[in-house]
PDBQT receptor file of N, H, CA, C and O in Angstrom, charges set to zero:
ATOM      1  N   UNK A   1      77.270 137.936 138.398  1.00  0.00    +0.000 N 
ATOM      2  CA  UNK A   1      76.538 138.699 139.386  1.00  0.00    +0.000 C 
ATOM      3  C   UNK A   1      75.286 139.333 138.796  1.00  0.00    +0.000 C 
ATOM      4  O   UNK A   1      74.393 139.699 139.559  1.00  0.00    +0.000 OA
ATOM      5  N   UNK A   2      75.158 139.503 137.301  1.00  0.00    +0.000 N 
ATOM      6  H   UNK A   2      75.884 139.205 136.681  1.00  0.00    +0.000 HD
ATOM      7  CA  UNK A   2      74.173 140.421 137.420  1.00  0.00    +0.000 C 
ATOM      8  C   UNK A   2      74.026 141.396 136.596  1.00  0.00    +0.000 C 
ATOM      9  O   UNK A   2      73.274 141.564 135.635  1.00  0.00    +0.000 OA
ATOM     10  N   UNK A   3      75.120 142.247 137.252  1.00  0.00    +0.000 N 
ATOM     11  H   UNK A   3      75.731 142.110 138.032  1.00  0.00    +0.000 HD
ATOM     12  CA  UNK A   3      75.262 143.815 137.330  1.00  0.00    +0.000 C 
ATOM     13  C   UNK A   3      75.600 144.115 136.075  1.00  0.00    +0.000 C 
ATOM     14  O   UNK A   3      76.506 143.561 135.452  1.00  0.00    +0.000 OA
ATOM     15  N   UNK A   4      74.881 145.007 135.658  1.00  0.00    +0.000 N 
ATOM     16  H   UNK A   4      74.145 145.457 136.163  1.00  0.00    +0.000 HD
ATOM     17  CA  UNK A   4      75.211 146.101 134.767  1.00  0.00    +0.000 C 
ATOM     18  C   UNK A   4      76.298 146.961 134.455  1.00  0.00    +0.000 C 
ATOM     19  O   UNK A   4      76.483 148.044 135.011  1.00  0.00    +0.000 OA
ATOM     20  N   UNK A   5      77.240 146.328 133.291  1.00  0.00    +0.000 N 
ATOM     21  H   UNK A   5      77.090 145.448 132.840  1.00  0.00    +0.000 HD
ATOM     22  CA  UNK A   5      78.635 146.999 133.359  1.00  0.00    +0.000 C 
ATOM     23  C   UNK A   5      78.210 148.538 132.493  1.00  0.00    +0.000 C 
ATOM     24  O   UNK A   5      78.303 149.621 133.070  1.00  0.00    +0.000 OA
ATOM     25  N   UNK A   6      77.854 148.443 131.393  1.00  0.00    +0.000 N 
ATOM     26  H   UNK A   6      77.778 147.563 130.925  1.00  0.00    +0.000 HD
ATOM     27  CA  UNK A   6      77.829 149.016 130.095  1.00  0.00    +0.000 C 
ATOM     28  C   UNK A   6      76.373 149.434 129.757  1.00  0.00    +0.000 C 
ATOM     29  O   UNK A   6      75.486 148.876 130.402  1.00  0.00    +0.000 OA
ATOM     30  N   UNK A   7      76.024 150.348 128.822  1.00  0.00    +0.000 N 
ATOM     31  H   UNK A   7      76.745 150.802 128.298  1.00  0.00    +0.000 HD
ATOM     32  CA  UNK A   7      74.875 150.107 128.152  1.00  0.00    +0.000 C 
ATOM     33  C   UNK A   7      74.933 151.018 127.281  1.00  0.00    +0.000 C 
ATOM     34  O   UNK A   7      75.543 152.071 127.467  1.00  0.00    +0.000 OA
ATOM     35  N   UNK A   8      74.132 150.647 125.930  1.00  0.00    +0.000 N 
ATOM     36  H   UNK A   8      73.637 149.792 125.780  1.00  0.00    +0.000 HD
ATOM     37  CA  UNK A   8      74.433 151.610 124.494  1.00  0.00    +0.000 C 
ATOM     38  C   UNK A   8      73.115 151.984 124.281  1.00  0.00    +0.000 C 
ATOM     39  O   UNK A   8      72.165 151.202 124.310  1.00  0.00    +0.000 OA
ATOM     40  N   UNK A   9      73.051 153.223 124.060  1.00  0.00    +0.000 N 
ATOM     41  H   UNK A   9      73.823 153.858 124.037  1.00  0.00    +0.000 HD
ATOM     42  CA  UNK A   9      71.185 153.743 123.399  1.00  0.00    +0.000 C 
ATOM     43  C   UNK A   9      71.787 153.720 121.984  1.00  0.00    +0.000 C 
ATOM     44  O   UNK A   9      72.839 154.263 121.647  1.00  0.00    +0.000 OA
ATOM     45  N   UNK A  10      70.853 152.918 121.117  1.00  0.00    +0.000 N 
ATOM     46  H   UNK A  10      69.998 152.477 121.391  1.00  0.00    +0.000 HD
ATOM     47  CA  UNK A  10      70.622 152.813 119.443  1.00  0.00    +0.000 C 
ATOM     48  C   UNK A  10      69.257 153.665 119.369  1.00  0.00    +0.000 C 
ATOM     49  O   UNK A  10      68.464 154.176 120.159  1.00  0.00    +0.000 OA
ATOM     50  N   UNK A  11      69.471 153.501 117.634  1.00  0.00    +0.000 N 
ATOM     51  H   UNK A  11      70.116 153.086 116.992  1.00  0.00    +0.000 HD
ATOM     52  CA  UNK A  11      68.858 154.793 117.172  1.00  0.00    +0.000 C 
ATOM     53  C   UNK A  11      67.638 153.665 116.663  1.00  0.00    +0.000 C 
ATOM     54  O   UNK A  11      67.291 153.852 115.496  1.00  0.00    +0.000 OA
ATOM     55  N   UNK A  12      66.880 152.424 117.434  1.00  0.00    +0.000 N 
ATOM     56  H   UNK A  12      67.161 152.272 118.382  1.00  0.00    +0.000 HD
ATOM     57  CA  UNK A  12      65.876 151.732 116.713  1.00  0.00    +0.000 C 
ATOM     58  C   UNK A  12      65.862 150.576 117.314  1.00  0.00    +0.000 C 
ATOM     59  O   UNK A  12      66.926 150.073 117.674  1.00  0.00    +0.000 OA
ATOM     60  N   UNK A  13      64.791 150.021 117.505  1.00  0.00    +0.000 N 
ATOM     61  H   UNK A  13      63.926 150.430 117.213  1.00  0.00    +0.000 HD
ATOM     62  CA  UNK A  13      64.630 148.945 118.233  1.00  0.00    +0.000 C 
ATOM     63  C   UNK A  13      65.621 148.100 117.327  1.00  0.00    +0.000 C 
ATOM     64  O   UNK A  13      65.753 148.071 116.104  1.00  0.00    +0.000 OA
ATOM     65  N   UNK A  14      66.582 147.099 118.829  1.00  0.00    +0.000 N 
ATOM     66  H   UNK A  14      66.475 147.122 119.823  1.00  0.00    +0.000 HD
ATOM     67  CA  UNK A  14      67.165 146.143 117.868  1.00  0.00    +0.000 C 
ATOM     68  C   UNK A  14      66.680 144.759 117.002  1.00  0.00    +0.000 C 
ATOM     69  O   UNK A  14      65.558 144.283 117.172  1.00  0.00    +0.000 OA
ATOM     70  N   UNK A  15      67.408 144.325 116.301  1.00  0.00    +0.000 N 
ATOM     71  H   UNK A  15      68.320 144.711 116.164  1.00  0.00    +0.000 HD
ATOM     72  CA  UNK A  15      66.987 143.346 115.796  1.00  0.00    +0.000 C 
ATOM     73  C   UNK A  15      67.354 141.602 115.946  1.00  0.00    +0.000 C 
ATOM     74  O   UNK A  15      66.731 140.543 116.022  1.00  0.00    +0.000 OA
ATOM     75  N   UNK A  16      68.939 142.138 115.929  1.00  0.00    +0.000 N 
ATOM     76  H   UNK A  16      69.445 142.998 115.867  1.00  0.00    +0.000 HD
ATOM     77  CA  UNK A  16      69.747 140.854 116.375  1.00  0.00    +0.000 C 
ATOM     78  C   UNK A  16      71.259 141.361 116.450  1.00  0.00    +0.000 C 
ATOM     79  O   UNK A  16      72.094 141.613 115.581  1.00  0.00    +0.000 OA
ATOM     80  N   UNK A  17      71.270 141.403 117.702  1.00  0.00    +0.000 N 
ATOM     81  H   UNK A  17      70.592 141.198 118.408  1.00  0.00    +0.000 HD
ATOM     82  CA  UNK A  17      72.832 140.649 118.364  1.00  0.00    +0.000 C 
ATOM     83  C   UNK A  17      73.803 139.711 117.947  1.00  0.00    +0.000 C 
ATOM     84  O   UNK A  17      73.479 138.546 118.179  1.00  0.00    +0.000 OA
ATOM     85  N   UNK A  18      74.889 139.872 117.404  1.00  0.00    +0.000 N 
ATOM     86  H   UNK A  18      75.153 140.818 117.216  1.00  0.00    +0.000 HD
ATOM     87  CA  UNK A  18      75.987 138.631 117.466  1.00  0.00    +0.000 C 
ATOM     88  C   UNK A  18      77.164 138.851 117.891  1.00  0.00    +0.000 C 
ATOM     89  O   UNK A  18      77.561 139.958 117.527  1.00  0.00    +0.000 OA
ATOM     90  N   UNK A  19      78.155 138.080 118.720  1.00  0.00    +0.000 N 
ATOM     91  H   UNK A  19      77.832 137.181 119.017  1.00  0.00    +0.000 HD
ATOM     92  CA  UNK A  19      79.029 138.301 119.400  1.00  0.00    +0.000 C 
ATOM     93  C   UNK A  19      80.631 137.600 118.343  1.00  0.00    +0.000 C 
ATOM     94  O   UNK A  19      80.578 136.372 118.281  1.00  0.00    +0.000 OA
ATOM     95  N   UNK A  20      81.222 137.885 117.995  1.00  0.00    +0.000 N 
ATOM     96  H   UNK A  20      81.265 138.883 118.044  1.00  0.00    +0.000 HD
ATOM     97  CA  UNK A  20      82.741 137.576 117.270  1.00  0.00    +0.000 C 
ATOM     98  C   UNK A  20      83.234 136.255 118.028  1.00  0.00    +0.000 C 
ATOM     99  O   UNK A  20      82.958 135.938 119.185  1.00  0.00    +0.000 OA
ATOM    100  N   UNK A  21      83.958 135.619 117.189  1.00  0.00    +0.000 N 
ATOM    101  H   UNK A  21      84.182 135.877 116.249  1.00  0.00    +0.000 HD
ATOM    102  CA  UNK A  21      84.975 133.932 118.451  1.00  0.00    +0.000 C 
ATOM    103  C   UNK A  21      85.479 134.464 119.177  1.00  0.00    +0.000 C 
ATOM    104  O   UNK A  21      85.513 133.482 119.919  1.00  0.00    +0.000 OA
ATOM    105  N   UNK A  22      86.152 135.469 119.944  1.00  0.00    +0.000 N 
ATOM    106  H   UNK A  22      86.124 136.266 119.342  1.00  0.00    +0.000 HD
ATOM    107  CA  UNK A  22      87.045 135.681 120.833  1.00  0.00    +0.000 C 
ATOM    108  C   UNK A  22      86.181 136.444 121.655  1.00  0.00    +0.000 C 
ATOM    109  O   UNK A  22      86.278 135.913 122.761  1.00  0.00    +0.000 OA
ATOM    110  N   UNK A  23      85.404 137.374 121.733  1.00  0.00    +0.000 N 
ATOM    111  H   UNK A  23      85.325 137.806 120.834  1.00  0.00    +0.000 HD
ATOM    112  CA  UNK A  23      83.892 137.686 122.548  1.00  0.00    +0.000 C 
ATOM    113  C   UNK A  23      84.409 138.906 123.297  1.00  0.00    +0.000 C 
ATOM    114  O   UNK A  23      84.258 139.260 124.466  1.00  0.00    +0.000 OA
ATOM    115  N   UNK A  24      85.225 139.575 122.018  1.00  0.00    +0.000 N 
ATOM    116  H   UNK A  24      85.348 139.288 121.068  1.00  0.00    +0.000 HD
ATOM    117  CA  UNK A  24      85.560 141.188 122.555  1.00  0.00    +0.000 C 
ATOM    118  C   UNK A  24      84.765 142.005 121.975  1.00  0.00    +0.000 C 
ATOM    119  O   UNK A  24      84.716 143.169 122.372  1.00  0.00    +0.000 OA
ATOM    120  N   UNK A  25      83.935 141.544 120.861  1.00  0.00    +0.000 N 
ATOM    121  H   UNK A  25      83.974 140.599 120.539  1.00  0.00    +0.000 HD
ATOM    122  CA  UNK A  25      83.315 142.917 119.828  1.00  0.00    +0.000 C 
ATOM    123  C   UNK A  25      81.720 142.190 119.686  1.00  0.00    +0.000 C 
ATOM    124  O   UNK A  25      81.516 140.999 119.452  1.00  0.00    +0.000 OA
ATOM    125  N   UNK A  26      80.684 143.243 119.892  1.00  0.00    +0.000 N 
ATOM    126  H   UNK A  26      80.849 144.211 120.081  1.00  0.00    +0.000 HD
ATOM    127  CA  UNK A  26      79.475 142.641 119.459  1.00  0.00    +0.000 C 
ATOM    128  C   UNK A  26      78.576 143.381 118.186  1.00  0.00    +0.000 C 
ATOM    129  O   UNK A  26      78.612 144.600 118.018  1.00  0.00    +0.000 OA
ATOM    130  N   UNK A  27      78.058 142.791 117.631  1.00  0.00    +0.000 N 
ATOM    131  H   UNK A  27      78.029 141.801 117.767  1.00  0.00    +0.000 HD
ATOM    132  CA  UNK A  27      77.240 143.576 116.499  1.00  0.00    +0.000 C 
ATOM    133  C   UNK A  27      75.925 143.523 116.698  1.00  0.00    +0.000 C 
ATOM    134  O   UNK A  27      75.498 142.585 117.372  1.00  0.00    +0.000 OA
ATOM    135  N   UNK A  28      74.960 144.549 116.140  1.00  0.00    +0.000 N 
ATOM    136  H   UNK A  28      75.307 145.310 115.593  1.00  0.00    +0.000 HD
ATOM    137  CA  UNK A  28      73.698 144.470 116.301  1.00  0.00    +0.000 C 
ATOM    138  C   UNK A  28      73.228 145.164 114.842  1.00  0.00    +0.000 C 
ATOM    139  O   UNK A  28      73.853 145.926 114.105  1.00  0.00    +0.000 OA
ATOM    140  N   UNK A  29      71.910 144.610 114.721  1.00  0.00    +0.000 N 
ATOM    141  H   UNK A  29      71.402 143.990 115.319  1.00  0.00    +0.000 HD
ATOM    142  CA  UNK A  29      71.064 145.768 113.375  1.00  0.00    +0.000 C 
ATOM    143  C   UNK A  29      70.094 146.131 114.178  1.00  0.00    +0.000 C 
ATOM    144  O   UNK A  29      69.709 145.455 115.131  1.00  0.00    +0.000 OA
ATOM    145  N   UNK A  30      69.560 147.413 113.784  1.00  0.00    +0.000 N 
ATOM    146  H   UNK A  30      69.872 147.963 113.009  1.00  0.00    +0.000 HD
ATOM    147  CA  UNK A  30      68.300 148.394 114.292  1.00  0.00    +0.000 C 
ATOM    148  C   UNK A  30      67.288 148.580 113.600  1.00  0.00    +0.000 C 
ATOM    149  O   UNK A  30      67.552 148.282 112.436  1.00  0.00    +0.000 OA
ATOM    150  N   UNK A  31      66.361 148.888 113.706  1.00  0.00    +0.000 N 
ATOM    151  H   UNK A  31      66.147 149.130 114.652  1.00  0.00    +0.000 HD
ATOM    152  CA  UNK A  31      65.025 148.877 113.543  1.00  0.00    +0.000 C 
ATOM    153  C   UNK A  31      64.840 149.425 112.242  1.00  0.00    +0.000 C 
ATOM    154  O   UNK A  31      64.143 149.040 111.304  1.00  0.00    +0.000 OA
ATOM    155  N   UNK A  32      65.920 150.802 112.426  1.00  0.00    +0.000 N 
ATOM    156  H   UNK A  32      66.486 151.115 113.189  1.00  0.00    +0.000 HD
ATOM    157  CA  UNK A  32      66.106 151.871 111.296  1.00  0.00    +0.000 C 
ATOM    158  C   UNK A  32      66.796 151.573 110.049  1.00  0.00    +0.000 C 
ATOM    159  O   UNK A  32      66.705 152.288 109.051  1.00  0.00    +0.000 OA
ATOM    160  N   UNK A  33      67.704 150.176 110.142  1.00  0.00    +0.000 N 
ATOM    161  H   UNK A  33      67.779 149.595 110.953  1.00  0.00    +0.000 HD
ATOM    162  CA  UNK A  33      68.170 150.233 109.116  1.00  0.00    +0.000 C 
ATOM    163  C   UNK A  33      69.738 150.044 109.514  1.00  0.00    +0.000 C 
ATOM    164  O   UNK A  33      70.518 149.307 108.912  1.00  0.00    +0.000 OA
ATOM    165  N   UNK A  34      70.013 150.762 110.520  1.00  0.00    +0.000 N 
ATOM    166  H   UNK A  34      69.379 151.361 111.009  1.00  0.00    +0.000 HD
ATOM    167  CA  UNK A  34      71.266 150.823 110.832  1.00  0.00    +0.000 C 
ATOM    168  C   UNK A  34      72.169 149.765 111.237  1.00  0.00    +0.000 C 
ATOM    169  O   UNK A  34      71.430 148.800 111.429  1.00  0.00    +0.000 OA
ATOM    170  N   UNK A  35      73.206 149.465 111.441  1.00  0.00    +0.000 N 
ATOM    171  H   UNK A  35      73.807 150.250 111.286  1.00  0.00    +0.000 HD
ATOM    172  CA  UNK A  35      73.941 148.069 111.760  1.00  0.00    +0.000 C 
ATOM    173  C   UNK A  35      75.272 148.967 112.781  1.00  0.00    +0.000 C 
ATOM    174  O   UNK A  35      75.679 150.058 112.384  1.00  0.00    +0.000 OA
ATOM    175  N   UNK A  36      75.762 148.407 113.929  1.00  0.00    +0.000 N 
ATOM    176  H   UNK A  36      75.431 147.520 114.251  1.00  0.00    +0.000 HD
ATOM    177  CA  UNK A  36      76.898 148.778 114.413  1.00  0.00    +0.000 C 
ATOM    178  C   UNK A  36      77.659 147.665 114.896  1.00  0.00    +0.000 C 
ATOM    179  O   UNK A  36      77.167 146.536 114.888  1.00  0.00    +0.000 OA
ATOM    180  N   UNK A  37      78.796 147.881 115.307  1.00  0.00    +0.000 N 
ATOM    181  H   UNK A  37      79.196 148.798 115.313  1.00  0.00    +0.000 HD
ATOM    182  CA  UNK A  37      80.231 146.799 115.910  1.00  0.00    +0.000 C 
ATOM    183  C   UNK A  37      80.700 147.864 117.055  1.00  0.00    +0.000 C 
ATOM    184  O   UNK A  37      81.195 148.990 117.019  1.00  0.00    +0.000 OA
ATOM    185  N   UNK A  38      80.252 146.844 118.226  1.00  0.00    +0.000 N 
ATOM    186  H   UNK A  38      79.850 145.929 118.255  1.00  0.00    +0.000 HD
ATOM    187  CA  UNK A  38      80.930 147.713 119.636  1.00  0.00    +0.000 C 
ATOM    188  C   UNK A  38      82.576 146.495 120.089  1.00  0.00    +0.000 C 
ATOM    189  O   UNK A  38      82.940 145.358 120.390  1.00  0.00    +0.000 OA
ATOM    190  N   UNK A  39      82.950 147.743 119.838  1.00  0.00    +0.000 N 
ATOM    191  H   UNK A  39      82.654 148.667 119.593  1.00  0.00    +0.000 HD
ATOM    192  CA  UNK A  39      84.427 146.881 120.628  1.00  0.00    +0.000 C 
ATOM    193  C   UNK A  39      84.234 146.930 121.959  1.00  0.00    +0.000 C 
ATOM    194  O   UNK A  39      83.993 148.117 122.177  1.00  0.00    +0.000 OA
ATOM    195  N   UNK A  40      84.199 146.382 122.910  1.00  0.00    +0.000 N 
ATOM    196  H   UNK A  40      84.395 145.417 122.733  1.00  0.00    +0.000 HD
ATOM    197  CA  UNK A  40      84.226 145.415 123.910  1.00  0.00    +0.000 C 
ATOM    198  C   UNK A  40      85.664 145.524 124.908  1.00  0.00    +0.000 C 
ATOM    199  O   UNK A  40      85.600 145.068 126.049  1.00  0.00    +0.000 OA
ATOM    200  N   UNK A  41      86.561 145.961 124.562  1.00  0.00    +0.000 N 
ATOM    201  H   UNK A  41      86.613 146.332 123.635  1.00  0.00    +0.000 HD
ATOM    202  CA  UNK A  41      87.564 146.181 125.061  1.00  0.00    +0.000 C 
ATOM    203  C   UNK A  41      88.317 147.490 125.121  1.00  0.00    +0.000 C 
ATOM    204  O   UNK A  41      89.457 147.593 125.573  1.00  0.00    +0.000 OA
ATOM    205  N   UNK A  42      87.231 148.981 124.384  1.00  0.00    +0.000 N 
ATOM    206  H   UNK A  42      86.304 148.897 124.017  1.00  0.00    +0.000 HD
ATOM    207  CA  UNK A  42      87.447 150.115 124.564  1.00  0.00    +0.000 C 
ATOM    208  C   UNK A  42      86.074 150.694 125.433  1.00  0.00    +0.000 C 
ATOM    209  O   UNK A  42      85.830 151.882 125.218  1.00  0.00    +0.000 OA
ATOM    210  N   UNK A  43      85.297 150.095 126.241  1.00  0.00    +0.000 N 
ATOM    211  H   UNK A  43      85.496 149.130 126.416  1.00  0.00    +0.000 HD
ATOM    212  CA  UNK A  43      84.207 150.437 126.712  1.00  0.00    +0.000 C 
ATOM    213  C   UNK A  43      84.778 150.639 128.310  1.00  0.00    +0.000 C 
ATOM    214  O   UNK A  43      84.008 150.996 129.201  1.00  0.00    +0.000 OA
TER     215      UNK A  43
C-alpha cells in the first residue's frame, strides 16, 4: 500500500541500509560515524 508503518530520526545523514536473511532486523551507518541494528519485530 504505501503507507508508512514506522520511522527512525538518526543522528546523520544515512549512508547505507542492509536488511538480515530473515528481514526482521535492519542496519544502517550515519553520516556521523555512527552504525545502528533496528529489530523489526519490537517496533
Amino acid at each position: 500500500s504505501g503507507q508508512l508503518v514506522h520511522s527512525y530520526k538518526g543522528t546523520g545523514g544515512i549512508f547505507e541500509v542492509c536488511w538480515n536473511s530473515r528481514g526482521d532486523k535492519v542496519g544502517a551507518s550515519a553520516s556521523d560515524g555512527s552504525v545502528f541494528v533496528l529489530d523489526l519485530r519490537k517496533l
